[in-house]
TORDRENKOL-321724 format. One record per residue (C-alpha): x, y, z negated; residue in one letter. Coordinates in steps of 0.001 Angstrom, whole numbers, padded with zeros to 6 digits, always signed. Example, Ala and Ser with C-alpha at 12.3 -4.5 7.8 and 13.67 -1.06 7.14 Angstrom:
+012300-004500-007800a/+013670-001060-007140s/
This chain:
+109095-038071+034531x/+106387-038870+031848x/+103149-039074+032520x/+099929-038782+029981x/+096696-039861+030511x/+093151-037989+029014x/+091310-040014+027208x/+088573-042014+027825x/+084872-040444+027309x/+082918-043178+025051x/+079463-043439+025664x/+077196-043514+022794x/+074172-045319+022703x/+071910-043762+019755x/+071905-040444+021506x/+070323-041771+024546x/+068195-043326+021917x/+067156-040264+020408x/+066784-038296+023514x/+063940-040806+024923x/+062724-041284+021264x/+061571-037737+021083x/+060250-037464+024837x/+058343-040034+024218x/+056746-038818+021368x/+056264-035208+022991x/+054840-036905+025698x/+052129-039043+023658x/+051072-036757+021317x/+050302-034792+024506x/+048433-037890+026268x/+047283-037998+022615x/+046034-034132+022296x/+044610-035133+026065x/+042526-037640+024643x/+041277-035963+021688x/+040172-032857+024170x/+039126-034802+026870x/+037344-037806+025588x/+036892-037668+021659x/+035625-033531+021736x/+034091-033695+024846x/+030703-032889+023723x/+032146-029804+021657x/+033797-028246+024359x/+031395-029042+027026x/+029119-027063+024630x/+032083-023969+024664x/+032139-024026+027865x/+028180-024085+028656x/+028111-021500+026132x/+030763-019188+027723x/+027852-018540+030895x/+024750-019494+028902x/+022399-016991+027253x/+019424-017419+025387x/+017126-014060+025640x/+014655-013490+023556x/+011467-011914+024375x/+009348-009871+022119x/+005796-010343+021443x/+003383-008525+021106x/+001934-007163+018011x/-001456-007526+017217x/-003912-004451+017323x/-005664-003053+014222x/-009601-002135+014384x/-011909-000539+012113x/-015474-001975+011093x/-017062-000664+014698x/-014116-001499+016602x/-012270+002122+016947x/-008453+001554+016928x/-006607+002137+014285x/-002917+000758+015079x/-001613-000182+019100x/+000666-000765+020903x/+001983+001762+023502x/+004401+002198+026529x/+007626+004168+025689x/+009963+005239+028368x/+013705+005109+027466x/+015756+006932+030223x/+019206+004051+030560x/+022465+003903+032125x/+023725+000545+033320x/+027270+000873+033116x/+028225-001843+036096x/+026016-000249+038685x/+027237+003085+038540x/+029131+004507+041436x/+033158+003601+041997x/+033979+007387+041962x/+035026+009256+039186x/+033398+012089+040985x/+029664+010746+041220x/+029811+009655+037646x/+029976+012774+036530x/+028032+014475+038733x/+025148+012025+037463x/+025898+012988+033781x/+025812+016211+034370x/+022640+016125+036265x/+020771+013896+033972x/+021665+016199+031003x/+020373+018807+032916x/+017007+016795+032678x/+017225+015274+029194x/+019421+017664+027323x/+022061+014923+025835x/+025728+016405+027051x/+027033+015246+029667x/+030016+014925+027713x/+034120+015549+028796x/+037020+013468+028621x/+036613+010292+026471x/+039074+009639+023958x/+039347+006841+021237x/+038242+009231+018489x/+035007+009902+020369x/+033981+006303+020989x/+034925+005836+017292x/+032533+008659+016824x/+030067+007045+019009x/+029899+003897+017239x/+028274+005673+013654x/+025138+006292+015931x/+021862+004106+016121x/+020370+003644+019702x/+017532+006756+020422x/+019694+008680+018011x/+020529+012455+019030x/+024598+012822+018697x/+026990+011363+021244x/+027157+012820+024427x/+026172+010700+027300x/+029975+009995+028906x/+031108+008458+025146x/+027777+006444+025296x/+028203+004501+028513x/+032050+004251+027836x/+031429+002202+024659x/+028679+000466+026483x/+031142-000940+029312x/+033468-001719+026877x/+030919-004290+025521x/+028880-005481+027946x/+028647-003992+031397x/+025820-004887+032391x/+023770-004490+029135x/+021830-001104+029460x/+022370+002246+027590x/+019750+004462+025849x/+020364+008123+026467x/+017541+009209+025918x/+014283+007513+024127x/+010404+008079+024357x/+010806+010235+027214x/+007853+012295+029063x/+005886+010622+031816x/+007385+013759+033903x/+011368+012819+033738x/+010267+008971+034116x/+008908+009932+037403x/+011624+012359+038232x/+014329+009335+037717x/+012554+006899+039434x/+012688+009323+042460x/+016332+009991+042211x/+016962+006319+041790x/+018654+006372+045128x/+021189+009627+044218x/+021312+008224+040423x/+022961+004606+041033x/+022851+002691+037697x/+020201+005687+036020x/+017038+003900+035618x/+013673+003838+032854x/+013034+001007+030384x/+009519+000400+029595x/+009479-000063+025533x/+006147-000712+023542x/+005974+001332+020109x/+003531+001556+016965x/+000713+004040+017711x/-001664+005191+014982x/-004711+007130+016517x/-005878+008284+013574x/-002601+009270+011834x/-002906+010319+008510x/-006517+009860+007686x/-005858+006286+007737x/-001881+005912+006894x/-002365+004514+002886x/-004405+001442+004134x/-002328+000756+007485x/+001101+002112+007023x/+003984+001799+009307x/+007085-000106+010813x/+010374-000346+009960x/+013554-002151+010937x/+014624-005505+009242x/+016298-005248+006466x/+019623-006217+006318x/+019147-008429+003299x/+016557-010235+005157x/+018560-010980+008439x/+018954-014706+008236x/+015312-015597+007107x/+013989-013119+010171x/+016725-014901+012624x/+015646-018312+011858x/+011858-017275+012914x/+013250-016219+015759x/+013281-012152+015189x/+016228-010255+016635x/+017491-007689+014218x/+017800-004118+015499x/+014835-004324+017878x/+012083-005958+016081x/+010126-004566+013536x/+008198-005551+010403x/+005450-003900+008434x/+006729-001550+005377x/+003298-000565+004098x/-000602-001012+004350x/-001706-003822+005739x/+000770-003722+008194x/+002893-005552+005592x/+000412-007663+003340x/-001206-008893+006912x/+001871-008872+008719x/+002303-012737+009276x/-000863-012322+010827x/-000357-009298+013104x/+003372-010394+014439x/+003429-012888+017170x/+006201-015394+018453x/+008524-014404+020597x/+009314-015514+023851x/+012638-017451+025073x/+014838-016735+028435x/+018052-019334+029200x/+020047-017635+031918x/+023518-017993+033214x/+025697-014982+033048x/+028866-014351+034697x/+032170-012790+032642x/+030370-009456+032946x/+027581-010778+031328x/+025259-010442+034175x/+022323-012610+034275x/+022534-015097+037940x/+019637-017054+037321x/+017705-019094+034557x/+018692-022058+033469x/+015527-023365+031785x/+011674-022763+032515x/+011154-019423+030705x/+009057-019670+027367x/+005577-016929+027565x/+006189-014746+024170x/+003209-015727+021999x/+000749-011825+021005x/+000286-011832+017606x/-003780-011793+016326x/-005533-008773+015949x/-007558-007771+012953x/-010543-005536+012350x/-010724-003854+008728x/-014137-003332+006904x/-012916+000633+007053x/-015637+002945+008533x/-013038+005625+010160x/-016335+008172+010607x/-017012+007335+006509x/-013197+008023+005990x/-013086+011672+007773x/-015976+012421+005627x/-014548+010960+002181x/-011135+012996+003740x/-013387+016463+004418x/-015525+016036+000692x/-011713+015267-001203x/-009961+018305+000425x/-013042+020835+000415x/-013315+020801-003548x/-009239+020618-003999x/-009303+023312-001745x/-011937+025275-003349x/-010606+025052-006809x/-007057+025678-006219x/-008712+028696-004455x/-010800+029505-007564x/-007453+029453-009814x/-005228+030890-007628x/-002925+027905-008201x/-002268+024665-007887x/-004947+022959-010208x/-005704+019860-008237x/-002553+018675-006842x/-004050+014859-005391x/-006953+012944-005766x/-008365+009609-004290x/-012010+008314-003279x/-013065+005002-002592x/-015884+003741-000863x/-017217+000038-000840x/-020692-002271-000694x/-020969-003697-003851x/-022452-007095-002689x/-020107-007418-000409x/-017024-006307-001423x/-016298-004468+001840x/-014357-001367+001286x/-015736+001054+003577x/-013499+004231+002515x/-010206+004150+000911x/-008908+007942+000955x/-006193+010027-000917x/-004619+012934-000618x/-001395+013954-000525x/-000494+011581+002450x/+001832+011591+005213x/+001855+010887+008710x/+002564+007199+009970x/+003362+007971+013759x/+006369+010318+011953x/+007506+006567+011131x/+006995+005333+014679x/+009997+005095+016406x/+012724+004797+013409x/+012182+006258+010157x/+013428+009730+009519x/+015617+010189+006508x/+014743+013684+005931x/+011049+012679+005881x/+011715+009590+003645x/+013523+011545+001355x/+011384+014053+000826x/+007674+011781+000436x/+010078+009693-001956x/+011378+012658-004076x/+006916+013658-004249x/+006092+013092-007551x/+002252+012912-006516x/+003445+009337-004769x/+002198+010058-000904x/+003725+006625+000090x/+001974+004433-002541x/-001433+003781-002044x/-002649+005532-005603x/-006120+004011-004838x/-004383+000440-005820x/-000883+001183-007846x/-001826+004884-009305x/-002688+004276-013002x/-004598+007436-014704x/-006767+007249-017832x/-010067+006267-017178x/-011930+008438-019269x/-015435+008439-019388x/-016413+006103-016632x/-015012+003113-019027x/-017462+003847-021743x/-019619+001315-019214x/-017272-001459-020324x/-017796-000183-024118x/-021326+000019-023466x/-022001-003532-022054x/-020032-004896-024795x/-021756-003197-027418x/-025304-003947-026622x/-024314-007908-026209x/-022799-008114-028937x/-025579-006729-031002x/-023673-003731-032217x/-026107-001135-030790x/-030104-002152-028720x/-031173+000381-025930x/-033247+001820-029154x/-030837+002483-031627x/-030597+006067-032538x/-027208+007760-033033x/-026034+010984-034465x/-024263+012810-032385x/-023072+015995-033874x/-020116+018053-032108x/-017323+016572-034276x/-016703+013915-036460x/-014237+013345-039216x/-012860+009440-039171x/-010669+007763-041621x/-007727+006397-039583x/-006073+003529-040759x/-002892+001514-039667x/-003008-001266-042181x/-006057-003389-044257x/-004682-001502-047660x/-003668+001730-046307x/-005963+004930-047790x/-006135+006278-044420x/-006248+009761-043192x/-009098+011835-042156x/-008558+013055-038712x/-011013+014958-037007x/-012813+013059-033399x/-014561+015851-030954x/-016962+015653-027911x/-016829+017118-024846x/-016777+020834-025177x/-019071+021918-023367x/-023132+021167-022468x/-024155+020788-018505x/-024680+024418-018287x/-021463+025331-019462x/-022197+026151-022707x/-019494+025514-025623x/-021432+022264-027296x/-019999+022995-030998x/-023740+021411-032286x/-023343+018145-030369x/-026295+016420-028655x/-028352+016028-031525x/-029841+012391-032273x/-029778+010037-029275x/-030795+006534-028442x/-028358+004802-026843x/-029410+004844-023025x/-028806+008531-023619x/-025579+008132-024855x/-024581+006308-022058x/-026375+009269-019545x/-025052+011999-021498x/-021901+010745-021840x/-021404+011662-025629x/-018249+010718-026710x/-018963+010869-030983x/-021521+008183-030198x/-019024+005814-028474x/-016743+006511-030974x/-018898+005085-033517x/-019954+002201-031675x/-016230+001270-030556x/-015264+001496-033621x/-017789+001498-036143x/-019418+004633-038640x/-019716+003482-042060x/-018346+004481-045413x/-014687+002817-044950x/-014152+005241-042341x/-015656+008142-043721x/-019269+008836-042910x/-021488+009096-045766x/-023399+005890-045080x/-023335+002889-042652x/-024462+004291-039720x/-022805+001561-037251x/-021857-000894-039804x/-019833-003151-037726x/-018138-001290-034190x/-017101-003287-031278x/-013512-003157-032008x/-010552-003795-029720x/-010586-007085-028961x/-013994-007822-028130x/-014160-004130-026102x/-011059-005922-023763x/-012945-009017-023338x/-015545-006834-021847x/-013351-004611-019702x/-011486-007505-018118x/-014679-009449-017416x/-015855-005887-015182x/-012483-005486-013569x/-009919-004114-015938x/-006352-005387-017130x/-005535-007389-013562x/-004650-006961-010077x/-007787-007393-007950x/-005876-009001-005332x/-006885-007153-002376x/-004851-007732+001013x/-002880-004742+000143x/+000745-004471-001145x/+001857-002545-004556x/-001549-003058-006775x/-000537-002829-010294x/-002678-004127-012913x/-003282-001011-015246x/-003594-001879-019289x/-005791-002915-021790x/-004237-002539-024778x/-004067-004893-027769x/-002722-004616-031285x/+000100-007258-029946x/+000830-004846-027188x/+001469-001640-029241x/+003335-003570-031237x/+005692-005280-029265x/+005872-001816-026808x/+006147+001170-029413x/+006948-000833-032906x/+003659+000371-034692x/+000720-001052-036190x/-002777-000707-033806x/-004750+001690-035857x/-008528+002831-036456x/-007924+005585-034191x/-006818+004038-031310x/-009599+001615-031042x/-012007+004991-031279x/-009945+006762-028365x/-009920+003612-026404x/-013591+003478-026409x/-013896+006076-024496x/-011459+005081-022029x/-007943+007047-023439x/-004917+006339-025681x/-003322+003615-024053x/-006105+002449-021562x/-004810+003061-018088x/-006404+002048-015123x/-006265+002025-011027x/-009302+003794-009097x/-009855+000636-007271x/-010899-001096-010952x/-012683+001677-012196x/-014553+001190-008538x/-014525-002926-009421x/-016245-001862-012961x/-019183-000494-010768x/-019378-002701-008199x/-020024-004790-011109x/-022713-003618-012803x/-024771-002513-010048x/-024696-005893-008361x/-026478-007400-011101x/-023018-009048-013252x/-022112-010420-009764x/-017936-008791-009052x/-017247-009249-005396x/-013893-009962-004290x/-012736-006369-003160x/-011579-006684+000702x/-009518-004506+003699x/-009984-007504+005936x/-013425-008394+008051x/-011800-010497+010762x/-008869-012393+012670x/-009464-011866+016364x/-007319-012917+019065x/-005894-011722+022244x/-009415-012512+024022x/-011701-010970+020883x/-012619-013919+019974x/-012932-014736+016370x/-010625-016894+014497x/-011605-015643+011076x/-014941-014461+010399x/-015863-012517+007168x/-017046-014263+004462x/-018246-012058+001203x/-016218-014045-001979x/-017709-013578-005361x/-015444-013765-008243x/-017723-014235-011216x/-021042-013468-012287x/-020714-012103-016131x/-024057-012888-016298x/-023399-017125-015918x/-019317-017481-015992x/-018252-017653-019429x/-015635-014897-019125x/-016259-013717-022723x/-014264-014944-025791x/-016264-015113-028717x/-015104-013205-032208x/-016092-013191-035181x/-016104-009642-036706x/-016210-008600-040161x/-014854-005091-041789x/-013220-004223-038649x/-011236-007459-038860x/-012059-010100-035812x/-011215-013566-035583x/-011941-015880-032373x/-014071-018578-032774x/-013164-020492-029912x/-016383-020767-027662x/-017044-018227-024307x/-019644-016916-023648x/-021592-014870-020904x/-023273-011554-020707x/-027295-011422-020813x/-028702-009924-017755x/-031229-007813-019677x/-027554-006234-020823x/-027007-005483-017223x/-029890-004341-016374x/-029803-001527-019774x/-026332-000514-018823x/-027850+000066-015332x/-031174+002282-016892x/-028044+004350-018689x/-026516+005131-015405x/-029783+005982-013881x/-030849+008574-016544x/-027291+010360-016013x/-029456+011254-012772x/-032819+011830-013952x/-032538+013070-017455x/-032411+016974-017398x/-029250+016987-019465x/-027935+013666-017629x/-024460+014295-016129x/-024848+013973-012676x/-028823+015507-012782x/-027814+018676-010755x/-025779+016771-008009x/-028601+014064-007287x/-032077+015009-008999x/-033754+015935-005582x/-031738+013539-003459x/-034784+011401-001826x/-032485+008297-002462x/-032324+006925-006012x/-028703+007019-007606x/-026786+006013-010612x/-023547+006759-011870x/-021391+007657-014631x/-018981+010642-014501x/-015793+010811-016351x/-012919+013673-018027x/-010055+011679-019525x/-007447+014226-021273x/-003632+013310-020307x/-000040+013671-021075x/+002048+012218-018179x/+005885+012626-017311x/+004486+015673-014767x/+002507+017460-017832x/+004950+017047-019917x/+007559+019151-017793x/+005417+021911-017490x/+004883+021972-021637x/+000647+021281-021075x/+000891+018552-023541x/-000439+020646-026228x/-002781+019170-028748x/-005589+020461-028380x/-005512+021436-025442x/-004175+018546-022978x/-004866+019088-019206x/-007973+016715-018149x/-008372+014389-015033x/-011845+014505-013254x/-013638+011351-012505x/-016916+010254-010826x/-018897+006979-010254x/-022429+006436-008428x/-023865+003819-006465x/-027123+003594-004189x/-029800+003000-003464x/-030201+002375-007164x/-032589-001118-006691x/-030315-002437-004213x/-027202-001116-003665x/-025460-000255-000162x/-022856+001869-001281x/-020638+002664-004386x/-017657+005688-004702x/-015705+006629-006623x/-013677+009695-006699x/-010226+010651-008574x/-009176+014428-008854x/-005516+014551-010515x/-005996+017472-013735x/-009267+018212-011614x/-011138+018615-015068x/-014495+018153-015914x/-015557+015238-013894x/-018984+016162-012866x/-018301+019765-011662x/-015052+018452-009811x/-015485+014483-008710x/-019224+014450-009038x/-019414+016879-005908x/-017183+014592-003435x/-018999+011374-004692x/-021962+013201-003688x/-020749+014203-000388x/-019572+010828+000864x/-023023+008997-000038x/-024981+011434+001613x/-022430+011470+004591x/-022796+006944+004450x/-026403+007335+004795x/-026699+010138+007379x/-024235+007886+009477x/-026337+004595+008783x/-029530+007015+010043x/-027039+007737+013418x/-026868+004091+013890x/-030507+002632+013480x/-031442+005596+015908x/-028733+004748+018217x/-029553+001031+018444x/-033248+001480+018554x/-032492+003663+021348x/-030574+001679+023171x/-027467+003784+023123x/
């Protein structure tokens, strides 16, 4: 019998080896992942984990509360009432839920909704908060599915009727409640909405810088216009800072940290007079009114008047028309609304007093005029031919034989009368209160036998570069810098400006058209107003203002009003010196100021537009027992409207109506200035609502000296 034996098993070594080789290393780079967690990130996930039940709520402030001059309001803060659903405190059963949808629909309108599905929370999620779409069973849904106990808007800016009617069915409604939300209210709407605007969400482009100041996106709001924008850093507050504990649901348990108060933003009161504004509202709309009447179209289609004390610098009115209506732009801004003041060609949302640019027309011949009698081209006694037309030589270059091309005045005399004869001869205080336009083309540019006339007549004219040295130093060619957003600067032009912006040589003619405030002279109401504000304060320009004070939360003031002069042409070398001959100037280098006896001629000029029978604004002022001065101004035009209703026809070009007066005339209170948009012949059309509004200041100053020497 033969027996076999199995063999022997062998043991080997290096696979023990390995086995305990690789344990050991699972095992410490777990002690070693242990280590890392627990003792090298400690702090890190300490923080996670602090995180995961810590939230910081932030707490809105307050904004700030706009005033006029006598302390009525002109922008507050008011309670909203949001009807909300708290998704975690509604009932267990399916049944109540929907009982309470359908019963709160029944009081708010929103559907109550069916069935939710994922395409209707998809749906759901395209809509803002306070938006009208979703019904209110996709709302909550998507609500719970973020944060349960984070409440839902159904319904915003509620009545004070269904607030009280869910605060008494708070026991039947479980999780139904109202939310108390401050908004942007604007008392005086419209009248007022190009100075303060409105509010609008932050932009998205804007997020971070708004987040690191501690705004939350989505709830606060920032200013979009008026001096809710430009004095926004002053009107927005801080806000205030909550550190709770939540649980998993996200509801809060209790705070973590002593709560931080929210800090109310300042308050501000304007130098606006809001009973001055209805009136400068009432004169602007009465004469649009009454001449779109009289043509049985659309004649005027916007205008603007301003108001302001000229020592000072205190604008009292700021008015245009069309507008809109700020409290529209309350809540969020309707598109449809937007859209359609954007797509306005007459501008409602700008604030045309500061950024619209028109020709100034007439009332800029006081910049030609102060110019030409310091610079010696003219004396208050020089007498001037003024026929009805003049034929000028218009030249582009030195050697160029020029063509004749035919300059006119304004057609017709103050009783509307065609004035083919002209005015006759005039000194040149007359000129200035007749408003001839042949004799500021000869002085702006000069009458002598190189341009035509049969003998030197003005020998030497102001020219172009001497007449903007003049206009800037009254208030042209610059932003004024007023605390209100979107002034543009308007235009004086220059021979270096034409050329470099239409490719052509400055020529003879332009210089005579931009004498009188045309070609390419543009110009904002509020600088036509600064022009004034000028002269009548004696060479002294004011630094035009919106703002009288900072108050805060307790009225107390933090900024009074201080008036700011910006130059005195009559000491402030604002003036560069040329040296003019042949129409050819050349600066010498050396400044120098305007003579007050200049002033004070420019000023007599103005006055005689009153007083003179044939002065232009002698029928609207003559027998007013308070002395006035003024100029009035008709500047022809040929803008992108005009030219898409085929008006610009030489000849014939549609005309803008302006109108400038100040009183009393010794010492100023008050200065206006009023815009009508193709309203024409500026004294029948602007002169009347200039009128109106300084007749309305004084009756209103009358109100007030009888009301405080009565006591009332």
């Amino acid at each position: 019998m033969t027996t076999t034996t199995s063999p022997r098993l062998r043991f080997e070594t290096w696979r023990m080896v390995v086995v305990y080789a690789i344990a050991t290393a699972v095992f410490g780079l777990l002690v070693l992942r242990l280590f890392s967690l627990q003792i090298l990130g400690r702090d890190e996930w300490q923080d996670l984990a602090v995180e995961n039940y810590t939230r910081e709520v932030s707490v809105p402030a307050p904004r700030g509360i706009i005033y006029d001059r006598n302390g009525y309001v002109l922008a507050r803060n008011v309670a909203s009432y949001n009807l909300i659903i708290t998704p975690a405190y509604l009932p267990d059963d399916e049944a109540d839920i929907q009982r309470i949808y359908r019963e709160v629909s029944a009081v708010t309108g929103v559907p109550a909704g069916g069935p939710v599905t994922r395409e209707s929370l998809e749906e759901a999620k395209k809509y803002a908060a306070c938006v009208p779409g979703p019904p209110i069973a996709d709302l909550v849904a998507l609500g719970d599915s973020l944060a349960p106990y984070s409440p839902v808007k159904i319904k915003c800016n509620i009545g004070d009727e269904i607030a009280r009617l869910v605060r008494e069915k708070a026991v039947d409604w479980p999780g139904v409640s109202v939310e108390v939300e401050p908004i942007r209210d604007y008392p005086t709407g419209s009248l007022t909405a190009n100075v303060i605007g409105f509010l609008g969400p932050i932009p998205a482009a804007f997020e971070e810088e708004y987040i690191a100041r501690g705004f939350v996106p989505n709830r606060d709001k920032i200013g979009y216009a008026g001096v809710e924008l430009s004095l926004d850093d002053i009107l927005t507050g801080k806000n205030g800072k909550r550190v709770v504990e939540v649980d998993v649901a996200g509801k809060e348990i209790r705070n973590l940290e002593p709560p931080i108060a929210p800090v109310p933003g300042n308050n501000v009161r304007l130098t606006i007079d809001t009973r001055l504004q209805a009136a400068a509202e009432a004169a602007l709309m009465a004469e649009i009114n009454y001449w779109n009447t009289w043509f049985n179209r659309i004649q005027i289609s916007s205008g603007v008047v301003i108001a302001a004390n000229p020592k000072t610098g205190e604008i009292l009115a700021m008015v245009q028309y069309p507008t809109y209506e700020n409290n529209r732009m309350a809540r969020f801004i309707p598109a449809y609304y937007y859209e359609q003041l954007s797509q306005d060609p007459r501008h409602p949302l700008l604030n045309n007093a500061i950024s619209g640019e028109y020709p100034p027309g007439s009332v800029f011949k006081l910049s030609t005029a102060t110019g030409a009698l310091n610079e010696g081209v003219v004396t208050p006694q020089t007498v001037v031919e003024t026929p009805g037309k003049i034929d000028l030589v218009e030249k582009f270059t030195p050697n160029d034989p020029g063509k004749e091309r035919p300059f006119v005045d304004w057609i017709y005399n103050r009783n509307g009368v065609i004035n083919e004869a002209g005015f006759g001869r005039l000194d040149f205080l007359r000129c200035i209160a007749y408003s001839s336009n042949v004799c500021f083309y000869k002085v702006g540019g000069g009458y002598n036998k190189a341009t035509g006339a049969p003998v030197d007549e003005i020998k030497e004219g102001l020219g172009i570069y001497r007449l903007g040295e003049y206009a800037r130093a009254l208030g042209y060619g610059a932003v004024s810098g007023i605390e209100l957003p979107g002034e543009t600067d308007g235009l004086i032009p220059s021979p270096q400006w034409k050329r470099i912006n239409t490719g052509e040589n400055w020529s003879t003619g332009d210089t005579y058209i931009a004498s009188v405030g045309q070609g390419y002279v543009v110009a904002t109401p509020l600088q036509v107003l600064m022009s004034g504000m000028t002269l009548s304060n004696d060479g002294k320009l004011m630094q035009p203002t919106i703002l009288r004070e900072v108050l805060d939360g307790e009225g107390r003031i933090v900024r009074p009003f201080t008036p700011r002069q910006r130059w005195d042409i009559t000491v402030d070398p604002l003036i560069q010196s040329y040296s003019c001959d042949a129409g050819y100037c050349d600066q010498t280098g050396e400044k120098k100021t305007v003579r007050p006896e200049v002033v004070k001629q420019v000023q007599s000029g103005m006055r005689q537009a009153v007083t003179d029978p044939l002065g232009t604004l002698h029928k609207l002022f003559a027998d007013y027992p308070i002395a006035v001065a003024g100029k009035t101004g008709s500047a022809e035009y040929c803008d992108d409207v005009a030219l898409a209703q085929n008006r610009c026809q030489f000849g014939s070009w549609p005309v803008h109506a302006w109108t400038l007066a100040y009183a009393p005339y010794d010492n100023p209170e008050i200065i206006v200035v009023a815009f009508a948009y193709n309203g024409g012949e500026g004294a029948s059309v602007a002169g009347p609502i200039v009128q109106r509004v300084i007749k309305a200041y004084f009756e209103l100053k009358a109100i007030d000296i009888a009301q405080s020497q009565g006591g009332g």
